[in-house]
mmCIF file of the N, C-alpha and C atoms, coordinates in Angstrom:
data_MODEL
# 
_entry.id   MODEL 
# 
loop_
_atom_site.group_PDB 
_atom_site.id 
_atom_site.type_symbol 
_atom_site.label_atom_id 
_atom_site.label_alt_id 
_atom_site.label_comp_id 
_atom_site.label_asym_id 
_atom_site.label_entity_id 
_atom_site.label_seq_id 
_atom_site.pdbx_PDB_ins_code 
_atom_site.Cartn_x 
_atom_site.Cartn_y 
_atom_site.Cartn_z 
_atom_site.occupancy 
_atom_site.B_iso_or_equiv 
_atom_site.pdbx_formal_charge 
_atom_site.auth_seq_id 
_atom_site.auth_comp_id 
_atom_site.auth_asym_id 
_atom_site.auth_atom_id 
_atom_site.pdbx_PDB_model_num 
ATOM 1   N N  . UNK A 1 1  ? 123.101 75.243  71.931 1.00 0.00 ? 1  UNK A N  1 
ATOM 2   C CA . UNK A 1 1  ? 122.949 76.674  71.830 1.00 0.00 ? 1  UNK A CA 1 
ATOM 3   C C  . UNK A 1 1  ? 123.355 77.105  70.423 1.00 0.00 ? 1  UNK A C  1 
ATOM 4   N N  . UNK A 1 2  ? 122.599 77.729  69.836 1.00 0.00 ? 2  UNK A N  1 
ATOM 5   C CA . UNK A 1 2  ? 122.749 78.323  68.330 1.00 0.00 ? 2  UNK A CA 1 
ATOM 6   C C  . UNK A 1 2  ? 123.315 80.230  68.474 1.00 0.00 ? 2  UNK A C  1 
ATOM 7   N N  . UNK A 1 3  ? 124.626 80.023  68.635 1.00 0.00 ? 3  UNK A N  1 
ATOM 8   C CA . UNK A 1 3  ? 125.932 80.992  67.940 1.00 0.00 ? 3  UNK A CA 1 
ATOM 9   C C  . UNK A 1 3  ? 125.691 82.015  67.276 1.00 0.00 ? 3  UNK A C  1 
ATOM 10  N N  . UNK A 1 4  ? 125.256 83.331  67.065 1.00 0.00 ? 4  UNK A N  1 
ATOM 11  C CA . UNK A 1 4  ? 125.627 83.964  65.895 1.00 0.00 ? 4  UNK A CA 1 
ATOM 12  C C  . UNK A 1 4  ? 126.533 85.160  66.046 1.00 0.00 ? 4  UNK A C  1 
ATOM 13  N N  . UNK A 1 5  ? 127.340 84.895  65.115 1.00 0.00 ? 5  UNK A N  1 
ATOM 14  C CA . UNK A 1 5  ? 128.714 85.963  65.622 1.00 0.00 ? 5  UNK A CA 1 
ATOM 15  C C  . UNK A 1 5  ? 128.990 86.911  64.368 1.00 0.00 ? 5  UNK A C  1 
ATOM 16  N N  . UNK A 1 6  ? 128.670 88.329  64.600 1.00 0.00 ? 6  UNK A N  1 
ATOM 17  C CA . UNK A 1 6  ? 129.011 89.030  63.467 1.00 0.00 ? 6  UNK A CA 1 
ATOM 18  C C  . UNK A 1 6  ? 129.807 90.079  63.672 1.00 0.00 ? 6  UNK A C  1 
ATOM 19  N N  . UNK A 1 7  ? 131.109 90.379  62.670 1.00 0.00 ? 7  UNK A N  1 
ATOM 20  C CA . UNK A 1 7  ? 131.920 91.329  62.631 1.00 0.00 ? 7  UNK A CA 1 
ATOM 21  C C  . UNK A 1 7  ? 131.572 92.292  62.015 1.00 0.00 ? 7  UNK A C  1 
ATOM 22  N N  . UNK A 1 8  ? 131.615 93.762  62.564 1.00 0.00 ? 8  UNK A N  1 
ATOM 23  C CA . UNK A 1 8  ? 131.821 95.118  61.895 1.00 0.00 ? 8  UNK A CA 1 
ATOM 24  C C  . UNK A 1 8  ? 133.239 95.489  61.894 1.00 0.00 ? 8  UNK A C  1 
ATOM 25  N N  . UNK A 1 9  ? 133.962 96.136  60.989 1.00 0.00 ? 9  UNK A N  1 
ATOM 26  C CA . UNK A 1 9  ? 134.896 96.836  61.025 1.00 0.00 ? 9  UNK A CA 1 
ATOM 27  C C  . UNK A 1 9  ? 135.746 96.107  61.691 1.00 0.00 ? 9  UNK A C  1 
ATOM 28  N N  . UNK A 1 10 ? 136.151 94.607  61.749 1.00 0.00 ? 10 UNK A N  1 
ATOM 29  C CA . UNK A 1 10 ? 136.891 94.407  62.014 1.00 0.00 ? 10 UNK A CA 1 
ATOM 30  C C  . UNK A 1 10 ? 136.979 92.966  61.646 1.00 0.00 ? 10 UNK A C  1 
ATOM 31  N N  . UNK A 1 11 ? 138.677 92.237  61.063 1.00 0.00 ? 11 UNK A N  1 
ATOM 32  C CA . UNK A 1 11 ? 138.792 90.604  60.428 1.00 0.00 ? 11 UNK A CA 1 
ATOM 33  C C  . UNK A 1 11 ? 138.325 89.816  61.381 1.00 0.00 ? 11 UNK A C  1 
ATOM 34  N N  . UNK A 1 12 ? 137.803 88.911  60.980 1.00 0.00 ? 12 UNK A N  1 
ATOM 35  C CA . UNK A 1 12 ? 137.279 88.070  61.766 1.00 0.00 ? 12 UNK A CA 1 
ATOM 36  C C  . UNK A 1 12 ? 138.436 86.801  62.458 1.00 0.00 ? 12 UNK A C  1 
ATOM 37  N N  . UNK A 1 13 ? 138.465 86.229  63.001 1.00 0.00 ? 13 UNK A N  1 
ATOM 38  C CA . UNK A 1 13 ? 139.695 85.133  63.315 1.00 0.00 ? 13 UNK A CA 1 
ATOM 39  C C  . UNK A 1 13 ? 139.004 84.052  64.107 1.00 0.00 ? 13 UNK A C  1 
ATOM 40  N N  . UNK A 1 14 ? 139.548 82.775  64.156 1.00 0.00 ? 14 UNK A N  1 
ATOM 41  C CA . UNK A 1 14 ? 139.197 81.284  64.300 1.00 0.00 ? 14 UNK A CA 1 
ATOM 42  C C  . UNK A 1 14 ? 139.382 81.615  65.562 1.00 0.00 ? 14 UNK A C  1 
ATOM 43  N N  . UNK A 1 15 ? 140.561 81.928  66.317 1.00 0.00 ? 15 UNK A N  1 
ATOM 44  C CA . UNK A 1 15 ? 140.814 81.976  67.418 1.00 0.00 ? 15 UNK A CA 1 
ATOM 45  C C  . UNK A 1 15 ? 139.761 82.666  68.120 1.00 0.00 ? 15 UNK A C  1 
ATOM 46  N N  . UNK A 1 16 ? 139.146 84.118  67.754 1.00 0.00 ? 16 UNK A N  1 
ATOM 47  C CA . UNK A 1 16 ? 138.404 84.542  68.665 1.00 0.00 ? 16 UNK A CA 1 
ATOM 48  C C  . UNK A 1 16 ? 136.492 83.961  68.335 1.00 0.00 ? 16 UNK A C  1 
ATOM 49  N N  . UNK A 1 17 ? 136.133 83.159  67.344 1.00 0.00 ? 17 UNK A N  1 
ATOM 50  C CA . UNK A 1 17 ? 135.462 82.436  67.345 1.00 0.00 ? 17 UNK A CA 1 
ATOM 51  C C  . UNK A 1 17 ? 135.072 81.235  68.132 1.00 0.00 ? 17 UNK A C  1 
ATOM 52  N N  . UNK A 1 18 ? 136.364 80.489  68.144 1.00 0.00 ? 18 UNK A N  1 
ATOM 53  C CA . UNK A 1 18 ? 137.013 79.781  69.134 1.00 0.00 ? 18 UNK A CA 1 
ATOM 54  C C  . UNK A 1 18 ? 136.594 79.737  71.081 1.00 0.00 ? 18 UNK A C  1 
ATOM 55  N N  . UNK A 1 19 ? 137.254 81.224  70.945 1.00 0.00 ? 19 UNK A N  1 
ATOM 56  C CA . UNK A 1 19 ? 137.175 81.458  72.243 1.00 0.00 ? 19 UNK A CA 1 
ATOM 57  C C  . UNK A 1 19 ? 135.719 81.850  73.079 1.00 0.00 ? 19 UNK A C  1 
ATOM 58  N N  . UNK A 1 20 ? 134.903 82.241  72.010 1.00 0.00 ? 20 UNK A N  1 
ATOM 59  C CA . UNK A 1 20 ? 133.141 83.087  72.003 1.00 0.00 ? 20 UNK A CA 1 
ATOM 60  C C  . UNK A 1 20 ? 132.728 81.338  72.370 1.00 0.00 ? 20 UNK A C  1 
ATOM 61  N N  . UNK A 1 21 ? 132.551 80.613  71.312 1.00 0.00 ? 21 UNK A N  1 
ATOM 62  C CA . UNK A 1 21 ? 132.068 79.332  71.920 1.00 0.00 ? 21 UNK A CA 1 
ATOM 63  C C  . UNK A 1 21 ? 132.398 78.602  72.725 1.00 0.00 ? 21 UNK A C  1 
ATOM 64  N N  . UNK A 1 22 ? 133.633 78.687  73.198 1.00 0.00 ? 22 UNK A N  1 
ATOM 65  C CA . UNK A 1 22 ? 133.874 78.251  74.504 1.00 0.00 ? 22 UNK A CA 1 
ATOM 66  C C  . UNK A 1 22 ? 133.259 78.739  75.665 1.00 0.00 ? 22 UNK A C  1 
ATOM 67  N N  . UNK A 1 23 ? 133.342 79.805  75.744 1.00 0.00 ? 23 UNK A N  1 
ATOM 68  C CA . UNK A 1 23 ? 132.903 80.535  76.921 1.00 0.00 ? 23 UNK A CA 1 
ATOM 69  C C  . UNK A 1 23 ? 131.347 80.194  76.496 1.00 0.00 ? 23 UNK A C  1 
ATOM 70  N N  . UNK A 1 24 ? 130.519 80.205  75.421 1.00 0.00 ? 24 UNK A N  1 
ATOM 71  C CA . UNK A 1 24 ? 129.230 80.111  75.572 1.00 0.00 ? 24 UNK A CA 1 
ATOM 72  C C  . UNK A 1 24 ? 128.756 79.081  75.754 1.00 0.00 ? 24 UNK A C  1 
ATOM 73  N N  . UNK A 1 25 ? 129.818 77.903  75.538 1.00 0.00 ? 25 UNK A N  1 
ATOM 74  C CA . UNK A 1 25 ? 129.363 76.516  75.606 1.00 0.00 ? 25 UNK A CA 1 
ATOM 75  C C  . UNK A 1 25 ? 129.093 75.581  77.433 1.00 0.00 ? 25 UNK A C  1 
ATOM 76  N N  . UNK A 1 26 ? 130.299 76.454  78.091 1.00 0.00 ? 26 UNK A N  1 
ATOM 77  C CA . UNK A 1 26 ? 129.994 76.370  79.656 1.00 0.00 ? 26 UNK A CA 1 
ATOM 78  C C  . UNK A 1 26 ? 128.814 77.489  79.653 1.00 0.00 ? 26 UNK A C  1 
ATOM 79  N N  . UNK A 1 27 ? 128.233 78.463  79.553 1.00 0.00 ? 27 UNK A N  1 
ATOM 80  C CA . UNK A 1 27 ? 127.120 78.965  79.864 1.00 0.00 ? 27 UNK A CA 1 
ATOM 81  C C  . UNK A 1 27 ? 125.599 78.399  79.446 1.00 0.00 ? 27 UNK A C  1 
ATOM 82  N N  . UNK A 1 28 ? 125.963 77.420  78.214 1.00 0.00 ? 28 UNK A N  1 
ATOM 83  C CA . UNK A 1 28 ? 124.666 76.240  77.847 1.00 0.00 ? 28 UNK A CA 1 
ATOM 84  C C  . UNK A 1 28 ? 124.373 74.975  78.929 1.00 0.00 ? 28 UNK A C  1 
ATOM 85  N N  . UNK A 1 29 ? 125.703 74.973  79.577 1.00 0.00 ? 29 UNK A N  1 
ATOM 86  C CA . UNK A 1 29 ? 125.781 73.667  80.313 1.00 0.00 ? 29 UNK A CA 1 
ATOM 87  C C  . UNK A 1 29 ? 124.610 74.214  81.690 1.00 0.00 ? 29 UNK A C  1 
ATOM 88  N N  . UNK A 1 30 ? 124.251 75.442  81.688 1.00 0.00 ? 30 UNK A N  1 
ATOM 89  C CA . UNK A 1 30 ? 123.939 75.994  83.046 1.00 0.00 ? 30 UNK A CA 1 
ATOM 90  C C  . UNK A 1 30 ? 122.301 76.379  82.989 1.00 0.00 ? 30 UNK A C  1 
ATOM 91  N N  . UNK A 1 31 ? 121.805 76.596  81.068 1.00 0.00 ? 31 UNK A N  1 
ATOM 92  C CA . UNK A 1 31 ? 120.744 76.649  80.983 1.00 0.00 ? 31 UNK A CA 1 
ATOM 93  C C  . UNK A 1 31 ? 119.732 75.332  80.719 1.00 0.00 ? 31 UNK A C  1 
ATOM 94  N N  . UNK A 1 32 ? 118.255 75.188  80.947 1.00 0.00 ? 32 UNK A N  1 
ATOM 95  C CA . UNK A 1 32 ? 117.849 74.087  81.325 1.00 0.00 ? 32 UNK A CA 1 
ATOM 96  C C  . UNK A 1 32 ? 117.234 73.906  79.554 1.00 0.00 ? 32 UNK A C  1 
ATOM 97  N N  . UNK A 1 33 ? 116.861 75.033  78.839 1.00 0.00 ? 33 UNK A N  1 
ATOM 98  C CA . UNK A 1 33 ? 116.290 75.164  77.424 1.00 0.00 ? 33 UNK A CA 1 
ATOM 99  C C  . UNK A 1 33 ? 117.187 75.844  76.102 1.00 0.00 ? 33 UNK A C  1 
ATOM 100 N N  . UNK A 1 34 ? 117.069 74.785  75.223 1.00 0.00 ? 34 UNK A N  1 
ATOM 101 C CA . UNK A 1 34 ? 117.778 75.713  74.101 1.00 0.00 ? 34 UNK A CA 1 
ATOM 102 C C  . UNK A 1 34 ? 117.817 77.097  73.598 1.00 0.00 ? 34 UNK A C  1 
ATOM 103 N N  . UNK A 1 35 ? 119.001 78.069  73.848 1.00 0.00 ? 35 UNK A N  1 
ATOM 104 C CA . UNK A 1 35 ? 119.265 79.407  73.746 1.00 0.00 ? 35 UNK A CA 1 
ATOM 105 C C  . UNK A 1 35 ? 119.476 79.744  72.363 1.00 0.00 ? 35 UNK A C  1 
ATOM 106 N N  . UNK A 1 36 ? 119.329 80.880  72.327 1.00 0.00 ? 36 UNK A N  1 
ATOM 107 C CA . UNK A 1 36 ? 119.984 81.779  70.976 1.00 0.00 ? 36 UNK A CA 1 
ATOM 108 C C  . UNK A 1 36 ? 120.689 82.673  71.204 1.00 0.00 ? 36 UNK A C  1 
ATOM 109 N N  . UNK A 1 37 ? 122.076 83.109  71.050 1.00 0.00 ? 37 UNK A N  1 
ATOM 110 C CA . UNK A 1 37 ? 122.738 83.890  71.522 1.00 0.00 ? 37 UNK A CA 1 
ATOM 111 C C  . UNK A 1 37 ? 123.639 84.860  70.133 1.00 0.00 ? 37 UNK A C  1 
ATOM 112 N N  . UNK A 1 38 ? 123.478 85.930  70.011 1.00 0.00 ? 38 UNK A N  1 
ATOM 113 C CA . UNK A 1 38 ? 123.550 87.166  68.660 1.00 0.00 ? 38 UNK A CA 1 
ATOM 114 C C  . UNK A 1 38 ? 124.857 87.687  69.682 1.00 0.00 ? 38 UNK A C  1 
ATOM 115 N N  . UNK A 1 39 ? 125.978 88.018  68.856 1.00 0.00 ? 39 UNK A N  1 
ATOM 116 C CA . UNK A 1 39 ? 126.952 88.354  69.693 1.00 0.00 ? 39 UNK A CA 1 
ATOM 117 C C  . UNK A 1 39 ? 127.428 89.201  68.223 1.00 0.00 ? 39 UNK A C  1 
ATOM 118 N N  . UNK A 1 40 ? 127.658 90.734  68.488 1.00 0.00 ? 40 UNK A N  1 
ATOM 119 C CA . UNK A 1 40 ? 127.981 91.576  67.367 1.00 0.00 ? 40 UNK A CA 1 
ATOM 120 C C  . UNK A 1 40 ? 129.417 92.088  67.838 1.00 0.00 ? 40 UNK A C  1 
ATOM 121 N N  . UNK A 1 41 ? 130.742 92.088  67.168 1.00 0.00 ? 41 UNK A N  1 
ATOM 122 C CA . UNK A 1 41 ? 132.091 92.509  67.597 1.00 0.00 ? 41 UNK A CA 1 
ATOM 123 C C  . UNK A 1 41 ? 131.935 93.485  66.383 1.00 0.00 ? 41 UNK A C  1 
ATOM 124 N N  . UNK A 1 42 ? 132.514 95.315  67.073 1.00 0.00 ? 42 UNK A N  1 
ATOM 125 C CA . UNK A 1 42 ? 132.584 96.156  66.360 1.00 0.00 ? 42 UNK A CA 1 
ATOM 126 C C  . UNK A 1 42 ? 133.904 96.649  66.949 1.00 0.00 ? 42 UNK A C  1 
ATOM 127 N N  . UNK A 1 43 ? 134.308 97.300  66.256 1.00 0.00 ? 43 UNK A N  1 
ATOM 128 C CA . UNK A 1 43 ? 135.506 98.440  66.167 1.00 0.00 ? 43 UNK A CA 1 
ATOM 129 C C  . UNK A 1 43 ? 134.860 100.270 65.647 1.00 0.00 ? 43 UNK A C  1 
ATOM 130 N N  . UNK A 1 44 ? 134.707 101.164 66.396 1.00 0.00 ? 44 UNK A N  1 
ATOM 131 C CA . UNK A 1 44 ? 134.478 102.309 65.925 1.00 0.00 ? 44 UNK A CA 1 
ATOM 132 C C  . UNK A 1 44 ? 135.812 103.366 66.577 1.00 0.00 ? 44 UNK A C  1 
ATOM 133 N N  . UNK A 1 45 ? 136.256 103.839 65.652 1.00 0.00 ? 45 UNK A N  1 
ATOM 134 C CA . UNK A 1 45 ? 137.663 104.417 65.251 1.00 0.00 ? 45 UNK A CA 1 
ATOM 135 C C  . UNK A 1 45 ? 138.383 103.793 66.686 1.00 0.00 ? 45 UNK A C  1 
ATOM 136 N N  . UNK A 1 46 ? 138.710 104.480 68.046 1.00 0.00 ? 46 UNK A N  1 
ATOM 137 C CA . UNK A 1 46 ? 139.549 103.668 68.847 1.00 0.00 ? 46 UNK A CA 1 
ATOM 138 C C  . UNK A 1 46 ? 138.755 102.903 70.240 1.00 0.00 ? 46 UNK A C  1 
ATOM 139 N N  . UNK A 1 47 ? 137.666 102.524 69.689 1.00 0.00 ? 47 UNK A N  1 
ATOM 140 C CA . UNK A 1 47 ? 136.783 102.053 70.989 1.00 0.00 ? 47 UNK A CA 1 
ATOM 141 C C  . UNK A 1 47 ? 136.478 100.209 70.274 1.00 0.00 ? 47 UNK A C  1 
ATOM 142 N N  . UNK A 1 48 ? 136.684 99.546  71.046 1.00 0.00 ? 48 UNK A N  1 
ATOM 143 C CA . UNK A 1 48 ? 136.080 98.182  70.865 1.00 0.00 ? 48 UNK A CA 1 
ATOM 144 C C  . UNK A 1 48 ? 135.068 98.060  71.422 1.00 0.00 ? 48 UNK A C  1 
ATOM 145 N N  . UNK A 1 49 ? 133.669 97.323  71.011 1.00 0.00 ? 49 UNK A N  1 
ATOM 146 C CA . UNK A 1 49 ? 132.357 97.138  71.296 1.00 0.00 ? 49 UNK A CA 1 
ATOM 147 C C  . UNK A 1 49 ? 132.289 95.790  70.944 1.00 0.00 ? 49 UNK A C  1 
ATOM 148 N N  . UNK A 1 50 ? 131.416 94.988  71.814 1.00 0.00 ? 50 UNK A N  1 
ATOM 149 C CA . UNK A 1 50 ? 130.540 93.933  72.211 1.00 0.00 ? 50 UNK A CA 1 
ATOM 150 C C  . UNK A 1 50 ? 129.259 93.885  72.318 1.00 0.00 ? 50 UNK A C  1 
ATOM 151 N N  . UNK A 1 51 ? 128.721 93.272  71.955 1.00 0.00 ? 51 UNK A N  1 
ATOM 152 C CA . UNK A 1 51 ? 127.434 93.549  72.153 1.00 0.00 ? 51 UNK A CA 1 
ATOM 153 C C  . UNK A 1 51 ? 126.752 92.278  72.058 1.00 0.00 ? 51 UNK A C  1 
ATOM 154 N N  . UNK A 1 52 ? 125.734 91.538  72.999 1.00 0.00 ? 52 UNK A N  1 
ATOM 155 C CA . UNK A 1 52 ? 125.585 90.452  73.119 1.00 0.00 ? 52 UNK A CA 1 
ATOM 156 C C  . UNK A 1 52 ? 123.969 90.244  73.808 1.00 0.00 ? 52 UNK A C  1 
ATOM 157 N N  . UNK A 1 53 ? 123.393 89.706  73.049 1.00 0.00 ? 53 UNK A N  1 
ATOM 158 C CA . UNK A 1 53 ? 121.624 89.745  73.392 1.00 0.00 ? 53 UNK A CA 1 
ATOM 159 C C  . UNK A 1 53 ? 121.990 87.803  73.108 1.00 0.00 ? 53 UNK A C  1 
ATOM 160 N N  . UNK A 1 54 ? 121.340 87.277  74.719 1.00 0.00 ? 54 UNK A N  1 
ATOM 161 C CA . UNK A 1 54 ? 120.991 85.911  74.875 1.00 0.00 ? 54 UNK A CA 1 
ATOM 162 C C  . UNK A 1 54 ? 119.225 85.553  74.842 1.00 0.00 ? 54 UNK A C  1 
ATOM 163 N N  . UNK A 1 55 ? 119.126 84.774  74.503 1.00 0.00 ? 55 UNK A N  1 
ATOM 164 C CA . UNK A 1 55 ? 117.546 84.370  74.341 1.00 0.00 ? 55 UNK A CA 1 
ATOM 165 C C  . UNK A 1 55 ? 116.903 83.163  74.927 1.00 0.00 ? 55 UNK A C  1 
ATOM 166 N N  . UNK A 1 56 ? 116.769 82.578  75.872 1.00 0.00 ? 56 UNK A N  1 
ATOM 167 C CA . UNK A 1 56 ? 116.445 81.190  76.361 1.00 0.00 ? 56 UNK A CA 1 
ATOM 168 C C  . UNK A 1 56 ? 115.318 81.455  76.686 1.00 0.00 ? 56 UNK A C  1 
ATOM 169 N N  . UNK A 1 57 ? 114.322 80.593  76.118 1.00 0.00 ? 57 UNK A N  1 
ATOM 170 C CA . UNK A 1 57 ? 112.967 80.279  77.055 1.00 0.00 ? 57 UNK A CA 1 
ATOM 171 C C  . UNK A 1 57 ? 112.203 81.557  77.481 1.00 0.00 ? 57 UNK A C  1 
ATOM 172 N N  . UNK A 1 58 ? 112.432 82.132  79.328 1.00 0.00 ? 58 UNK A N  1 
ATOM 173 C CA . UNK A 1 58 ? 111.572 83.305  79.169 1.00 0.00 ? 58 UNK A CA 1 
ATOM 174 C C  . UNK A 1 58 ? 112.531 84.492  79.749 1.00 0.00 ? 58 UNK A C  1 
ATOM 175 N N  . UNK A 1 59 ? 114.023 84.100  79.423 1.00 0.00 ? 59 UNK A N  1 
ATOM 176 C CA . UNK A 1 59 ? 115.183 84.694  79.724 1.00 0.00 ? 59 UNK A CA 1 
ATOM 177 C C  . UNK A 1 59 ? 115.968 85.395  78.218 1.00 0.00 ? 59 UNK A C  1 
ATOM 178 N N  . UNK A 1 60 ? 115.599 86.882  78.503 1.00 0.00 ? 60 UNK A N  1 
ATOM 179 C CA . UNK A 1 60 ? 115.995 87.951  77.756 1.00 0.00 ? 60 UNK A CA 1 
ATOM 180 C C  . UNK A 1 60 ? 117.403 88.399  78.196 1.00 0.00 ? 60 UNK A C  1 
ATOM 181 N N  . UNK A 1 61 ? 118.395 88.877  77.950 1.00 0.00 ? 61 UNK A N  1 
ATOM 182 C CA . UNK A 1 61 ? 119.540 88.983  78.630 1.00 0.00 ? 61 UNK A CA 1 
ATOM 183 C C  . UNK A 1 61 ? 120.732 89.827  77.584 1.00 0.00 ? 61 UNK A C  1 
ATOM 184 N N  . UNK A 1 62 ? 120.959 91.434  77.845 1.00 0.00 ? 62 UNK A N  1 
ATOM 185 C CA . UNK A 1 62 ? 121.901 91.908  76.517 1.00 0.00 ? 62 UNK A CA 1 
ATOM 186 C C  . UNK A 1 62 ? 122.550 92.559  77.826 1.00 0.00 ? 62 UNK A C  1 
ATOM 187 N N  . UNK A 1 63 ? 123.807 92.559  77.089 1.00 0.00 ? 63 UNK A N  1 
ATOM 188 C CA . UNK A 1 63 ? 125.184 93.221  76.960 1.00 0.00 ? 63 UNK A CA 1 
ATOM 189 C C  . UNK A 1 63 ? 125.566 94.040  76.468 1.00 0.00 ? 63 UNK A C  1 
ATOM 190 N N  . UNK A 1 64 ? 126.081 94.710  76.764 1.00 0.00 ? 64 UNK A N  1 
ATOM 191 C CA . UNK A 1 64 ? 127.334 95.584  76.062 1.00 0.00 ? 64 UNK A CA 1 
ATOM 192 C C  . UNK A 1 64 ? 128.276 96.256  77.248 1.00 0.00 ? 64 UNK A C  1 
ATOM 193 N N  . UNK A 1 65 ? 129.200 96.173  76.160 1.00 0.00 ? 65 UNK A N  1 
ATOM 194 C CA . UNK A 1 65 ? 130.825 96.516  77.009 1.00 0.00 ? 65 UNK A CA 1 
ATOM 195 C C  . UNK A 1 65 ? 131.756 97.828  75.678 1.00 0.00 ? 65 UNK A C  1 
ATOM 196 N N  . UNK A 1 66 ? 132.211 98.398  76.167 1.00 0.00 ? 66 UNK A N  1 
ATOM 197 C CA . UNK A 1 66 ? 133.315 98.845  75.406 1.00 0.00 ? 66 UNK A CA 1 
ATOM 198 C C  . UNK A 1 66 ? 134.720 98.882  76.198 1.00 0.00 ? 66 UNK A C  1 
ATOM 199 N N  . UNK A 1 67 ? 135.662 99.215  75.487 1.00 0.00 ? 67 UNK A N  1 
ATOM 200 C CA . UNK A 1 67 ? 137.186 99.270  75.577 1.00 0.00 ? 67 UNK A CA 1 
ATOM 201 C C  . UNK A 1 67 ? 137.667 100.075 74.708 1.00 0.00 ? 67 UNK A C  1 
# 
């Protein structure tokens, strides 16, 4: 599965890099075709955002969450 992880407005860290491919790496184990998965981490003034569009084969699949 090919990763792409981009920060807005906020440092980036190993640890939570870390933790994104982990969790995406048991979710590759489950798909049958190589994915693409765009995962955007923002900060806008006191709200945290996620945002996460997966791509496999004929499986479209986005996210978003705030906090």
């Amino acid at each position: 599965m090919h990763i792409s992880i981009t920060f807005k407005n906020i440092d980036s860290s190993d640890a939570l890099k870390s933790h994104i491919h982990e969790k995406f790496d048991r979710l590759d184990k489950m798909l049958d075709s190589p994915a693409d998965a765009r995962i955007v981490l923002s900060v806008e003034k006191i709200r945290n955002i996620i945002d996460i569009n997966l791509t496999c084969n004929k499986i479209k699949i986005h996210a978003k969450e705030e906090a």
